[in-house]
N, C-alpha and C positions, 0 to 999 in steps of 0.2 A: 504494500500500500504506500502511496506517494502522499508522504503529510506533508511534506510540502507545496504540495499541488493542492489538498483540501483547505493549509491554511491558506492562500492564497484566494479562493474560492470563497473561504467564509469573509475575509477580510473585503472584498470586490462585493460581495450580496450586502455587507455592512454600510459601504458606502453608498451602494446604490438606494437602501434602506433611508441610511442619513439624507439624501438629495429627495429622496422622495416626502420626507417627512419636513423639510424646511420648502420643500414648493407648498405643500399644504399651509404650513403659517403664514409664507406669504398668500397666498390666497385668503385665508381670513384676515390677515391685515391689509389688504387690499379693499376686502368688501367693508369692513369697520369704517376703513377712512371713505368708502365711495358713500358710504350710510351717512357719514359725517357732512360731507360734503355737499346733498343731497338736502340735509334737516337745514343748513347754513346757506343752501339756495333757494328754500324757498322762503327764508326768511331777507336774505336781499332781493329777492324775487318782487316780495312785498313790498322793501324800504324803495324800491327801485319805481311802484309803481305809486308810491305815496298812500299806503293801504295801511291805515292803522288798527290793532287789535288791543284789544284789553286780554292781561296776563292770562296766559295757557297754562293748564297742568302739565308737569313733566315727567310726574311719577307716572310707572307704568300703572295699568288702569285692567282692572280684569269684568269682564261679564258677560252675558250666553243668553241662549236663545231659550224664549219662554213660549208656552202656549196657553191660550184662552177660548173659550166656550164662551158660544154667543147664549147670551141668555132668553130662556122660553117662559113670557110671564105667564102669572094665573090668575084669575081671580082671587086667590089666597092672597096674594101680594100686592093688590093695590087696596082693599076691603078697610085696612087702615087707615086710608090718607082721607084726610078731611077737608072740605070747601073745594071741593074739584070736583067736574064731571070726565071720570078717564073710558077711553074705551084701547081695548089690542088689536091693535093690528099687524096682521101677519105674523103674527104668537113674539115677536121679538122688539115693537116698539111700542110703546106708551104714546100714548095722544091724549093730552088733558088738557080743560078748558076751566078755567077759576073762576068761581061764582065770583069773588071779588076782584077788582086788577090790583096788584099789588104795584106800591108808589116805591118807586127809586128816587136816591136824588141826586138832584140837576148832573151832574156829575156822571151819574150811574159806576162807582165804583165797585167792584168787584164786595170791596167788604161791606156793601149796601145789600149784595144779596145773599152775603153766608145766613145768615139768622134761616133765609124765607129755605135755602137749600137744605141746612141741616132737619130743617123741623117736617117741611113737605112733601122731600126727594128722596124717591128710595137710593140707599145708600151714598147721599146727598156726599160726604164728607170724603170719596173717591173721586171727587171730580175736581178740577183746579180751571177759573176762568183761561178760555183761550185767545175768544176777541170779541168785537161788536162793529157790527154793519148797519151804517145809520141809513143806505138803501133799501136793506134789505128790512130793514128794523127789527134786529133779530140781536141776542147777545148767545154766544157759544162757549160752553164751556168742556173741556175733552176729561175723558177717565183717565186716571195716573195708577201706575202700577211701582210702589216702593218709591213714592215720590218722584216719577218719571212719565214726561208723558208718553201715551199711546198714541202716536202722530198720523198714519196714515192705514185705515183698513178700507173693508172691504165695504159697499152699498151704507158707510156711512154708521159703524157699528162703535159703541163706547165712547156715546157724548149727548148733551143737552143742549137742544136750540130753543132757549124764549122768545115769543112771539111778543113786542111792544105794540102800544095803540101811539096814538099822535100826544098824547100828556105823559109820554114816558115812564109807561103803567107795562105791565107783566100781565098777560092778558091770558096765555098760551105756551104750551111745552110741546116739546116730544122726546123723549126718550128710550136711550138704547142703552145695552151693558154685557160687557164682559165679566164672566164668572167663572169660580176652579184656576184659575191662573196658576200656571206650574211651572216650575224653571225645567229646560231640557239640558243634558249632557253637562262639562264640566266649565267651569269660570275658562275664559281663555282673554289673552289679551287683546285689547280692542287699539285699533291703531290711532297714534298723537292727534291729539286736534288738531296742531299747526301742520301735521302732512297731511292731514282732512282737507284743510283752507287749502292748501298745496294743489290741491287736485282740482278745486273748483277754480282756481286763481290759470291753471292751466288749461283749462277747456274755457275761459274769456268769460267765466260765470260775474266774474268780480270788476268792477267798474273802477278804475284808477282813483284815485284820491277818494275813495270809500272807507267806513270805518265800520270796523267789525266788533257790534255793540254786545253782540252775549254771545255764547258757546253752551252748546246742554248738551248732553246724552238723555236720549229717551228710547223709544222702540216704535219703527215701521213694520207694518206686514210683508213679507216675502213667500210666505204659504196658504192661501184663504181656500180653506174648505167651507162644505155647507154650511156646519152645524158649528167651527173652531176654523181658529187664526192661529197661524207660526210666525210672532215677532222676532225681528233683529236689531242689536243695538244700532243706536242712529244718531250719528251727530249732527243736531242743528246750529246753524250760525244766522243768525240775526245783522241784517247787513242795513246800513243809517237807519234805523228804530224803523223800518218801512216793511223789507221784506226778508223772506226765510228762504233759505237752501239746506237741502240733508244730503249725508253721504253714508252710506253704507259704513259703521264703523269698523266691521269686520274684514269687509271684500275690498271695498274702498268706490264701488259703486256710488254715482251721483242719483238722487232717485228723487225724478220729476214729478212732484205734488202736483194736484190740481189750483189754480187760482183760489183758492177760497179755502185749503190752508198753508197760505203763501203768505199771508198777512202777518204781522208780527202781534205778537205776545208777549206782555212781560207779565 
């Protein structure tokens, strides 16, 4: 046996072992710094287009995909509520009409209607105002799940629209709701706001010298069954207090609402 020939042999596998394990670090120190460089363009990306933001989270951020059942009322469940005439329709929305109109003032602030929501509305204290259309004369307010809103489902599921008269009276509801809300699979991390902004700033979504007035996590639909909804985290950004854009927080997906809730919310 030639041991000098095997040592030879292991020492040549050695280094080609070593060449092969230092191309690897560079390669992740490669993509480190291209990551870097990446999170630091689109933040000159912005300076550059005169787009100012109010301060981002930088800690990473974990959360996952939930599911909701649309809820089928009963007559059991509205048998309580008092000074209303309500009827069901389509087993999943409320349609009630107030023997009295209830007075807002002038203002119509949101905390003018908690009292009339917690006391009237089923499960009144899941919903968080979302906006008011002085066209439409209507005030919206959406369900929140863990203090997040449920921004976009399916034929308009888990929200309250009040109907105003011309003296800025509560005349009229309808109502919908999500029920059983379950979290699916495990926490995963949801990607930076600022490469959110990033993405929308790249497809011309974002108007130069715009300021970017709030940032939320909430949850869109991306699964609508008949009966149940599959949301997914969803960053929204509030752009000059006027209108809204979401992205996908997961996928990185831009995901085009309808006008009507495009409108801004605080």
């Amino acid at each position: 046996m030639d041991w000098s020939r095997i040592k030879t042999i292991f020492i040549i596998t050695f280094l080609i072992l070593d060449v092969y394990l230092l191309y690897q670090l560079m390669v992740k120190h490669n993509a480190n710094q291209l990551e870097m460089m990446k999170e630091t363009s689109v933040e000159d990306q912005l300076k550059a287009a005169d787009i100012t933001y109010e301060a981002m989270p930088k800690a990473a951020i974990k959360d996952q995909y939930v599911r909701a059942k649309i809820k089928v009322f009963t007559k059991d469940d509205i048998k309580e509520l008092e000074g209303q005439s309500i009827m069901i329709r389509d087993e999943s929305t409320l349609v009630s009409k107030l023997e009295e109109p209830y007075q807002l003032d002038e203002k119509a602030e949101p905390i003018s209607l908690s009292a009339f929501i917690n006391e009237n509305i089923l499960f009144g204290r899941e919903y968080q105002y979302w906006e008011r259309d002085d066209k439409k004369k209507t005030i919206t307010y959406f369900q929140q799940y863990q203090n997040k809103f449920l921004y976009q489902n399916v034929n308009g599921n888990g929200k309250i629209v009040f109907e105003l008269n011309d003296k800025n009276q509560i005349v009229s509801y309808e109502q919908t709701y999500f029920e059983d809300i379950k979290k699916l699979d495990v926490k995963e991390e949801v990607i930076q706001p600022i490469k959110a902004l990033g993405i929308l700033l790249q497809k011309g979504l974002i108007e130069p010298k715009s300021k970017v007035t709030k940032a939320e996590l909430g949850y869109s639909t991306i699964v609508p069954l008949a009966s149940s909804q599959v949301f997914a985290p969803t960053w929204r950004f509030i752009i000059d207090n006027e209108k809204s854009l979401y992205v996908n927080a997961f996928e990185g997906q831009v995901i085009p609402f309808g006008s009507e809730e495009n409108e801004v919310t605080e």
